[in-house]
N, C-alpha and C positions, 0 to 999 in steps of 0.2 A: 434472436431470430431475424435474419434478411428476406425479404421479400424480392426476389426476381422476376421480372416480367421477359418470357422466354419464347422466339418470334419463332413460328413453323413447329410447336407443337401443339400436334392433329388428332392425335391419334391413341390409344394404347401403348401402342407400341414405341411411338415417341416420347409418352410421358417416361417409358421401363428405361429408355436410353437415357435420359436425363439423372436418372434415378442409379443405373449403372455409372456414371458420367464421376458421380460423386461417393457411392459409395464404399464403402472401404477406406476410405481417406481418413488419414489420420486430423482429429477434429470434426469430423460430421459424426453429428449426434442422432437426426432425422432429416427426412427427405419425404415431402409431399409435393405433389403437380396436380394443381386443380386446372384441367383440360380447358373446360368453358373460359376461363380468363387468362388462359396463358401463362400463369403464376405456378413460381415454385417456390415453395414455404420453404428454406434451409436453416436448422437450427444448428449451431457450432461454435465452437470455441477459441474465439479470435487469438489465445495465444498458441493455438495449436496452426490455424489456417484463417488467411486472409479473406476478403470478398472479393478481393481480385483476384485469387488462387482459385478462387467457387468458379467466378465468372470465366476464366479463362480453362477451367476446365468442360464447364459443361460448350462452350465456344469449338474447344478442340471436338465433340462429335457432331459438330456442322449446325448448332443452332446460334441465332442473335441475340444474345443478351442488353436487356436495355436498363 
């Protein structure tokens, strides 16, 4: 499991993007966005997908990944 800290998400609705952002990818196993801390739990399977692959996807719908 990777632990991301995810800047400009507010919202509901920005946790569901984050959540869209990643799912269906081949190698994501789960996806949680705990709002109050910014954090997104992603659990997945490093020979299927990277955490640069994670990071730059959820990056592509307009958030900062730190």
């Amino acid at each position: 499991m990777e632990t991301l800290t995810v800047l400009g998400v507010d919202c509901d609705n920005c946790a569901a993007n984050v959540k869209k952002a990643l799912k269906g990818n081949k190698g994501i196993k789960e996806i949680d966005v705990i709002l109050p801390l910014k954090k997104a739990l992603v659990t997945f399977d490093p020979s299927l997908i990277t955490k640069k692959d994670i990071t730059d996807k959820v990056e592509n719908y307009g958030f900062d990944v730190q």
